[in-house]
N, C-alpha and C positions, 0 to 999 in steps of 0.2 A: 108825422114824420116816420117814415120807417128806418129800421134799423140797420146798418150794413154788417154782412158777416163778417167774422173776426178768421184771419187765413186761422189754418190751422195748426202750424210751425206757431204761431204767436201762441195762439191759444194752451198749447201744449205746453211752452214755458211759464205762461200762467201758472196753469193749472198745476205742475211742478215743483213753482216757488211755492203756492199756495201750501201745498199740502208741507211741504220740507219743512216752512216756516211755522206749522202749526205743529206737524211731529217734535221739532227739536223745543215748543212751546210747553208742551204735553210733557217730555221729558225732561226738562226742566224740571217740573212741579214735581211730577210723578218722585222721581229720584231722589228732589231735593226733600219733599215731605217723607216721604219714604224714610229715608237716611235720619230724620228727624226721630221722628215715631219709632224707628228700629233701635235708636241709639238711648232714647227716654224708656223702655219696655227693657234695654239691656242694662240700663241702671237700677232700674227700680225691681228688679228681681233678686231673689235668693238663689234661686234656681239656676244652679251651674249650665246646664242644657239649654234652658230658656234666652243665658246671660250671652252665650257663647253663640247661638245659634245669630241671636238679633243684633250683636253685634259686629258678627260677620256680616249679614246683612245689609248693617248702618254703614260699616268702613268699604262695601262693593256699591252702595249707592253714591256716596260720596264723593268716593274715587271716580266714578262714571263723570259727577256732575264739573268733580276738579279737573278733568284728562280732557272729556268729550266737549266739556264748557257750552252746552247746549243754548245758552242765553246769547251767547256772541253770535252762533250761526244763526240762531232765533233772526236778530239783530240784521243780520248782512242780507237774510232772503228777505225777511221782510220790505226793506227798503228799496230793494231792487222789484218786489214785486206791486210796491205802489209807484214808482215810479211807471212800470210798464202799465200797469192799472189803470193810472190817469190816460197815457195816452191811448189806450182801448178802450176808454169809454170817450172819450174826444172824436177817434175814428168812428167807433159803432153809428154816433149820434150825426155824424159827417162833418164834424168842426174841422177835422183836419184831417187829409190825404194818406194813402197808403207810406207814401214815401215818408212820411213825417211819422208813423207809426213804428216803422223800421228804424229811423233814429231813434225811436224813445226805445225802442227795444235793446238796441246799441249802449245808447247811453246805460241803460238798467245793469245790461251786461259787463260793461267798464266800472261801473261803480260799483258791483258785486265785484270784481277779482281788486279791484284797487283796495275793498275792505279787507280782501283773504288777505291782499300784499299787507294789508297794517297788521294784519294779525301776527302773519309771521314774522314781519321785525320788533317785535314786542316780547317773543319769546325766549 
């Protein structure tokens, strides 16, 4: 069975979500360990320089992870990006029609901004 190509406007949101949802995954960690390590290294010193330095550190990591909340947006692309996911590998394989590809795209799209909507009445 050959494969059908994937338009390119799809592909592009793909590949978009894809990477968003691993950046804000990355930052997550990155930040959240970060802020850990910085915050343990500024306790455990004598070293007024050391204490002040890693602690600044730990409290701009933190605040990143508390403000930017990278796990929520983690959360929102991802879902929108397996939702499109499935239906482009449905379409590639020819299970289902362009037109039906464009729904699922849709849909992915509506249920990304309806997560942003829960976001912000939560704040």
């Amino acid at each position: 069975m050959e494969e059908k190509p994937i338009p390119r406007s799809v592909k592009k949101r793909l590949d978009g979500w894809f990477i968003t949802f691993w950046a804000f995954t990355i930052c997550h960690y990155l930040f959240g360990i970060g802020g850990v390590l910085a915050s343990t290294i500024a306790a455990s010193y004598d070293d007024n320089d050391v204490s002040r330095t890693c602690g600044t550190i730990a409290a701009v990591c933190i605040a990143f992870v508390g403000f930017v909340k990278p796990d929520d947006k983690y959360r929102k692309h991802v879902i929108a990006w397996r939702i499109l996911d499935e239906k482009v590998n449905l379409y590639r394989f020819g299970l289902i029609e362009l037109n039906d590809l464009v729904e699922g795209m849709n849909l992915a799209e509506k249920t990304l901004d309806q997560l942003e909507r829960e976001v912000g009445k939560s704040k």
